[in-house]
N, C-alpha and C positions, 0 to 999 in steps of 0.2 A: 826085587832088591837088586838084581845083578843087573837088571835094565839101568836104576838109577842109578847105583854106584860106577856102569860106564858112561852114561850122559853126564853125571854132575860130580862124581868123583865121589868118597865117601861121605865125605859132608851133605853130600844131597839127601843121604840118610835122617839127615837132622832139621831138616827145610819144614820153617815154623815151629822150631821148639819156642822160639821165646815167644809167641801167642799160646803155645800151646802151657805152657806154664803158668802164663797169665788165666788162661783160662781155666785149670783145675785150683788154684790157689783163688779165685773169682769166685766157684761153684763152691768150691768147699765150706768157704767163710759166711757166703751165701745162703746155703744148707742149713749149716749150725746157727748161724745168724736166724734167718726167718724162722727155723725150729723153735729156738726160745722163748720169739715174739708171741707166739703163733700157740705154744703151751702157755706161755707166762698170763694170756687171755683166758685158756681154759681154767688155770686156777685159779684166777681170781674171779670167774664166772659165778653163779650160783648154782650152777651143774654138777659143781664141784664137790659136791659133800666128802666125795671119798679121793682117792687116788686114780688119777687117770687108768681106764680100761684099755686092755689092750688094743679094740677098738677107736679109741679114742687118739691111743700114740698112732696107730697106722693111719686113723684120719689127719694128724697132728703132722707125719710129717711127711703126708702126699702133698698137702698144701703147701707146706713148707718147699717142699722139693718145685710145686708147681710154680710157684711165686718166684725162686729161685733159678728155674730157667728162663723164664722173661725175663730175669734184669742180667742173664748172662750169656745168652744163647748166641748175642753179636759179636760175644768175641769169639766162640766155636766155629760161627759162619767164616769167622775173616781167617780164623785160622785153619780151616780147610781149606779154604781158596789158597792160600799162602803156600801150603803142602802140596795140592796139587798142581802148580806152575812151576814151568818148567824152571832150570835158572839162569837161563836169559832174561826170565819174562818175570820171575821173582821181584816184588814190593816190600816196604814196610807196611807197618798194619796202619798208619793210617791210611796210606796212600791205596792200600784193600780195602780199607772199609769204604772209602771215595767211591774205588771202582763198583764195590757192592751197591751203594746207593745210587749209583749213576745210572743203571744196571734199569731192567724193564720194572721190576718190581719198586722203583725207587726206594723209601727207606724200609721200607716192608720188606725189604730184602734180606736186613738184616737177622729177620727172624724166620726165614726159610727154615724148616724142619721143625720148628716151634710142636707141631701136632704130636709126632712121633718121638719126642723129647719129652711128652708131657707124658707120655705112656710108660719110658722107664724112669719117671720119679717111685714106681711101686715099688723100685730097688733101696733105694737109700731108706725108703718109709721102710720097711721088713726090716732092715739093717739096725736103726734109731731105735723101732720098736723094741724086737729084739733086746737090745741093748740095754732098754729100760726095764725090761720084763725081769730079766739077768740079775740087774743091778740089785733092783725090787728083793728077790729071792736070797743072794750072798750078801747083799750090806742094808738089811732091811731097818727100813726108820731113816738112811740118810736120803737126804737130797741132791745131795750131789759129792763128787770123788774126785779128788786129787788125781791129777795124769798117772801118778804110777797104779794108783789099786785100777782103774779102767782096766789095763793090762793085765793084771794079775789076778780078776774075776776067774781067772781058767782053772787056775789053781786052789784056789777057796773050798771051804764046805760051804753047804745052805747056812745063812745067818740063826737058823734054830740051836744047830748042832757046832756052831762056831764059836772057840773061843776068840777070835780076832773081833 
């Protein structure tokens, strides 16, 4: 840190936030997006009989997550590139992604680390699961929750034992 803040001042600190924000608000939408898709198939499947198994959501959203770094992993790449240049040699992200493609791997480039990205979708899947399993237990019988009970799951009894 103290390297960067005397080569580039303290704003060097901040070199590719705006890829970098593109790219978690990308992954995010990404995530929950293909998540949906990806269960909304499971239940209307004929596998379906019962409520997805916890099995089922951790499969539900490694794909999810998988499918989700392939269509966002380009902007991680350009925003690492972005971050690590110095700021002389600092681009905008198109003009990164240019140089990414121009690059040995041409557009294959963009998806450097693809492999090792596909390894921590296990995280968001645990997470999603989780969440469902949760859900399932304190507000049993709904399908889905308004943004504030999400939050407030912490605080809940089990949906047996619950007058909410």
């Amino acid at each position: 840190m103290s390297r960067i803040v005397a080569e580039d001042g303290f704003r060097g600190l901040y070199a590719g936030i705006n890829g970098s924000l593109i790219g978690v608000a990308s992954t995010n939408f990404a995530y929950f997006y293909w998540y949906s898709v990806v269960r909304s198939f499971y239940l209307k499947s004929p596998a379906a009989t019962v409520p997805p198994s916890t099995l089922v959501e951790l499969s539900s959203g490694a794909v999810a997550g998988a499918i989700a770094q392939i269509c966002t992993i380009p902007v991680a790449v350009i925003t690492t590139r972005q971050q690590t240049q110095r700021k002389g040699e600092r681009k905008g992200i198109a003009e990164t992604a240019r140089e990414v493609i121009d690059g040995p791997d041409g557009i294959f480039g963009l998806w450097r680390g693809l492999k090792a990205s596909l390894v921590l979708v296990v995280n968001p899947a645990i997470t999603y699961g989780a969440y469902e399993r949760l859900k399932d237990i304190f507000f049993r019988g709904r399908s889905s929750l308004k943004p504030w009970e999400s939050f407030r799951m912490v605080h809940c009894q089990p949906a047996a034992s619950s007058a909410t």
